[in-house]
C-alpha positions in Angstrom: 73.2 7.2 64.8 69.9 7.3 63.8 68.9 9.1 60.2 65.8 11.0 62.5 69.3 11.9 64.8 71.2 13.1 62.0 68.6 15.0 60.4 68.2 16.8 64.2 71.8 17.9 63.6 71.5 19.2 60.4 68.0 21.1 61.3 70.0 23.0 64.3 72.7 24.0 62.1 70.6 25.2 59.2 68.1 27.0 62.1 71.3 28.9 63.6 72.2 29.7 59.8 68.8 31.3 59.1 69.1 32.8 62.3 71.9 34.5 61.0 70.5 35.2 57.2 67.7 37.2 58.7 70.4 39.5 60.8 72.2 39.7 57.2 75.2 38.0 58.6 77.2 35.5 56.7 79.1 32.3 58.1 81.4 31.6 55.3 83.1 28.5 57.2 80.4 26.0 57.5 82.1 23.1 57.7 81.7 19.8 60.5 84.6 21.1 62.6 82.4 24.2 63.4 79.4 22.4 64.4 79.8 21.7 68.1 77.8 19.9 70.7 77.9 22.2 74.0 75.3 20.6 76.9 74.0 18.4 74.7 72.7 21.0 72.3 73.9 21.1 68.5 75.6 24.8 67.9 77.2 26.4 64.9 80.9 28.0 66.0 83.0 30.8 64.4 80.5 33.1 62.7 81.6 35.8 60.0 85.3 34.5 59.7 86.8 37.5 57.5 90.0 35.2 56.9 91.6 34.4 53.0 90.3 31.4 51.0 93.9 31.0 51.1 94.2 30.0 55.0 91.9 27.3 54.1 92.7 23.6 54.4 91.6 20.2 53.2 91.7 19.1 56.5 90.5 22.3 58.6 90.6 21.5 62.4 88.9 18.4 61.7 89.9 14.9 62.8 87.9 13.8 60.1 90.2 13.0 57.3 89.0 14.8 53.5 86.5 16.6 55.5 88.0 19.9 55.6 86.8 23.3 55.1 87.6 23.8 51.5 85.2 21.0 50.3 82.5 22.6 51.7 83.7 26.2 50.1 81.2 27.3 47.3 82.9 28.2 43.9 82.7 31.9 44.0 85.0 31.9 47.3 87.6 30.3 45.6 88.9 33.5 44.8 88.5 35.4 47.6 86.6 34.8 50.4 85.1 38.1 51.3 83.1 37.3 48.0 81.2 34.8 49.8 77.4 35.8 50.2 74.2 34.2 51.9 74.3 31.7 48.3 77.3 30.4 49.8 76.4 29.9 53.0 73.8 27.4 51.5 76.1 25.9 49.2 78.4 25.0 52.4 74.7 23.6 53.8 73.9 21.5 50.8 77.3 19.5 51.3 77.5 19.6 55.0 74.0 18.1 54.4 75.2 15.4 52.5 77.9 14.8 55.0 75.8 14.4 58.0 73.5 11.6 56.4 75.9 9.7 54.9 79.0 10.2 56.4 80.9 10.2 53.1 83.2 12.9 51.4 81.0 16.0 50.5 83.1 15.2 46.6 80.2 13.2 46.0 77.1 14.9 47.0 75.7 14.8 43.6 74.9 11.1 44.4 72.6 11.7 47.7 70.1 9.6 47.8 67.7 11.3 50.5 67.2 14.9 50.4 68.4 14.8 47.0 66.1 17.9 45.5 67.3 19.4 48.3 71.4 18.9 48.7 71.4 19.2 44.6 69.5 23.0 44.0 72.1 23.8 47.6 75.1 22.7 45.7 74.6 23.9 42.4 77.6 25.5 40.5 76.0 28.7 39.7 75.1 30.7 42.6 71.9 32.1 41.0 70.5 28.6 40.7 71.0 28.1 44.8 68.4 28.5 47.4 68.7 32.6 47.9 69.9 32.2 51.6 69.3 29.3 54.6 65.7 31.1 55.2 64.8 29.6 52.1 66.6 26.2 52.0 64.8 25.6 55.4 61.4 25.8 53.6 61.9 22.9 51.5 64.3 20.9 53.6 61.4 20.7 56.2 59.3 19.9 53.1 61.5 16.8 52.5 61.5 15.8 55.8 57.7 15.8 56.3 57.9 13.3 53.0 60.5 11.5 54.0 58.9 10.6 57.7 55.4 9.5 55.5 57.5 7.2 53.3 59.6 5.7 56.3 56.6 4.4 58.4 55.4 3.4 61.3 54.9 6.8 62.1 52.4 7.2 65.0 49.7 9.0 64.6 48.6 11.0 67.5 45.0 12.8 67.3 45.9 16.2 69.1 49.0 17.9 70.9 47.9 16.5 74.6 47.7 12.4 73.0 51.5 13.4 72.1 53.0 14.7 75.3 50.9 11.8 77.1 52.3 8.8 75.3 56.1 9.8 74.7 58.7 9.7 77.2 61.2 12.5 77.7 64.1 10.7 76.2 61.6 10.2 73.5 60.5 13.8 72.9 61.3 16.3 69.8 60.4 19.2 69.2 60.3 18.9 65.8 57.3 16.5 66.2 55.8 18.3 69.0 56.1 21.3 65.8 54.6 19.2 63.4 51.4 17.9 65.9 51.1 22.1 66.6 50.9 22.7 62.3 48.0 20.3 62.5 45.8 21.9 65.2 43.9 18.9 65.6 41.3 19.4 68.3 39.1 16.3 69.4 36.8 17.4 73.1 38.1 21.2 73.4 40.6 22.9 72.1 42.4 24.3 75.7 42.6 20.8 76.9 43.7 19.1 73.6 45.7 21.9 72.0 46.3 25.2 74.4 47.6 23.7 77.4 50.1 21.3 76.1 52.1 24.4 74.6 51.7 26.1 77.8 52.9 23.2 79.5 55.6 22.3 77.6 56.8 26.3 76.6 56.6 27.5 80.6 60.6 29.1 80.4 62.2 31.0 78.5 64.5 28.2 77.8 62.0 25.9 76.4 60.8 28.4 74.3 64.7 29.1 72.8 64.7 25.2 72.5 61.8 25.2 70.4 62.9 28.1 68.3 66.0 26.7 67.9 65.4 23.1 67.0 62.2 24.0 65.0 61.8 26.0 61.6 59.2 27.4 63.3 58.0 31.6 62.5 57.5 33.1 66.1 55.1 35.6 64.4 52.7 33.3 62.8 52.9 31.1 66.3 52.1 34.3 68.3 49.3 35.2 65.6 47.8 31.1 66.1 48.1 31.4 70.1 46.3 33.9 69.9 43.5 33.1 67.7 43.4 29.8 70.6 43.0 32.5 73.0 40.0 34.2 71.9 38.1 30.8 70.8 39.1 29.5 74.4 37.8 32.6 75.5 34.4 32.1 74.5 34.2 28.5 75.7 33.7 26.8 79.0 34.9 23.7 81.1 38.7 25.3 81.3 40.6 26.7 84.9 39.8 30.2 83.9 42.8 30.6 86.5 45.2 29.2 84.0 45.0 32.7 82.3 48.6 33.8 84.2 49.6 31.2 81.7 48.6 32.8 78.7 50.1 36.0 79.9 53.4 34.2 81.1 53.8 32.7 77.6 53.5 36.1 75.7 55.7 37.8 78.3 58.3 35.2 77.9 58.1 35.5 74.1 58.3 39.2 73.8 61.3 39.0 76.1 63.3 36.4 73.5 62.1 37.7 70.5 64.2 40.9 68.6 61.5 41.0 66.2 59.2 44.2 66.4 56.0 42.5 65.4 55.9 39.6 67.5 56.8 41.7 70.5 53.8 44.2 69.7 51.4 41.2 69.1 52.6 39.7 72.2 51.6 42.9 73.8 48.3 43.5 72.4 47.4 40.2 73.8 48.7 40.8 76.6 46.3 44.2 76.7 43.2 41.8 75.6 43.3 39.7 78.1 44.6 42.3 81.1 42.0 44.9 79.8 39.2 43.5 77.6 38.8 40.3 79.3 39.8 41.9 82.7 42.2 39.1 84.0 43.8 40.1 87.5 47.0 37.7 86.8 47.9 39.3 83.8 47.3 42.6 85.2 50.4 41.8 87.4 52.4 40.7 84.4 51.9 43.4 82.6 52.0 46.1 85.6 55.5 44.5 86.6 56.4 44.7 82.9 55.7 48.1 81.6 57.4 49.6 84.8 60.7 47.7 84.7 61.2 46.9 80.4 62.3 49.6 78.1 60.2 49.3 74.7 61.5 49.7 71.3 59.7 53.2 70.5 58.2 51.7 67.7 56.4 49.2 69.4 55.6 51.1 72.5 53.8 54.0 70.4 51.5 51.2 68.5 50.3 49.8 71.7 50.0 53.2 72.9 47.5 53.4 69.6 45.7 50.4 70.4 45.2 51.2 74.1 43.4 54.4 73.2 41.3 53.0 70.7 40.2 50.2 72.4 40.1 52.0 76.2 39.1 49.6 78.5 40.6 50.6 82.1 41.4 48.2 84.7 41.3 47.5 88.4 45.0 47.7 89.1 45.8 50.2 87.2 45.5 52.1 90.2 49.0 50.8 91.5 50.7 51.5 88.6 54.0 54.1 89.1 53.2 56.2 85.4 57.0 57.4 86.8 58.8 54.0 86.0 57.4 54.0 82.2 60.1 55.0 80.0 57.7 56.0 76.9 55.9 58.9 77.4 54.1 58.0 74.6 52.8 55.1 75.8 52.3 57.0 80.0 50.1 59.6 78.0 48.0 56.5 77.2 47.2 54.5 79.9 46.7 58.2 81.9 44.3 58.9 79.3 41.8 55.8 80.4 42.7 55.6 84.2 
């Protein structure tokens, strides 16, 4: 197994662990016997365990001899598990860390070689010298990555996000490069050809977007808030299919329907409102028609796009078909009544 493989496996686990940070939900069994290969996609089993430190076993349910759950146990759980907090989580990620790139006894972690700043400030003693929680660890683990892939050359160097999907195979795909080409935002002839449409292209389901969430450290609010800066340049620009437009809308749509965050689903909606309204795209008139009669919206959300829909106005052609009788949020019928 390659290191680039290894550090894949790590990267799902620690993005299933911040997952879980940011709900303020604690593992307190990471160990390799609860990482799990399902389909071919790395996941993190038995979440929130509430059982004694006593239960736990040098060899766990592992086959892997010495590499049981109480070497990956951070000190403060030694007494009593339900002492365990998001600290230890990382603590259990530091050696689990070490594990997966070397293969050896998480015992001697302290000698890593790669990832070394990172496994060392994971596995620290004292819990206030740790990485707060896996949100944090994931910052500077991608960090070390990004140095480690400069100092382990050839890496190929592709001039935008279309030269990358064009020269790698499937089997040769990851989305933690096809991440890393995004952060750069290289444009070279125009940025829907060389930039837009790739993620459109390669984000088209719902499933490809959970892929990319989960095998990326990527934060779906700031990727909304860049699409949509795309957008409006592309906007302004010719020589694209102005037909490709469903696509922006499908995107959004698809996003706002994964994503449990408030924010990203109202910026996904005020784009969506751009480009159905402002910009007076017919396709994404359907999406949203279709949408705002059959989703119920957080009340939250709904009651800020009802705000932004009167403040910008901006009626639209098939707003005549909508059924104002199917839209759960009065708030947010009020509105779109109020520029019919």
């Amino acid at each position: 197994m390659t290191v680039l493989e290894r550090l894949e496996i790590f990267n799902a686990v620690l993005n299933a662990i911040a997952h879980a940070h940011r709900e303020e939900i604690i593992h307190r069994d990471i160990a390799p016997n609860n990482v799990l290969r399902i389909e071919g996609v790395w996941m993190v089993a038995d979440f929130g365990l509430g059982k004694d430190y006593s239960e736990q076993t040098h060899g766990g349910y592992s086959t892997v001899a010495d590499h049981g759950q109480i070497l990956y146990a951070a000190p403060e759980q030694s007494i009593n598990l339900k002492d365990a907090t998001s600290a230890s989580d990382v603590y259990s990620l530091g050696k689990l860390l070490y594990f997966i790139l070397t293969g050896k006894s998480p015992l001697f972690s302290h000698k890593a070689s790669e990832f070394s700043k990172v496994i060392e400030k994971a596995t620290s003693e004292d819990a206030e010298d740790r990485y707060k929680n896996a949100i944090e660890m994931q910052e500077d683990f991608f960090k070390e990555w990004g140095y480690y892939n400069t100092l382990s050359s050839p890496q190929t160097y592709y001039e935008t996000l279309a030269e990358y999907l064009e020269e790698v195979s499937n089997s040769e795909f990851s989305w933690l490069e096809f991440y890393r080409v995004i952060l750069e935002k290289r444009v070279k002839d125009h940025i829907y050809h060389d930039f837009i449409s790739p993620i459109l292209t390669k984000l088209s389901t719902p499933e490809s977007i959970r892929q990319f969430i989960l095998q990326t450290p990527v934060n779906l609010l700031d990727f909304v808030k860049t699409m949509r800066k795309a957008f409006e340049k592309c906007s302004h620009l010719t020589r694209w299919p102005f037909s490709d437009t469903y696509r922006f809308g499908d995107l959004m749509y698809n996003i706002y329907k994964i994503s449990d965050d408030e924010e990203v689903k109202l910026d996904c909606l005020e784009e969506l409102w751009i480009w159905l309204a402002v910009r007076e795209q017919w396709d994404v008139q359907s999406i949203f028609i279709s949408f705002i009669e059959n989703e119920v919206i957080p009340q939250r959300v709904a009651h800020e796009l009802a705000m932004l829909i009167l403040r910008r106005g901006s009626e639209f052609d098939k707003l005549n078909n909508l059924d104002f009788s199917k839209i759960h949020s009065r708030e947010l019928a009020n509105a779109l009544k109020s520029v019919k």
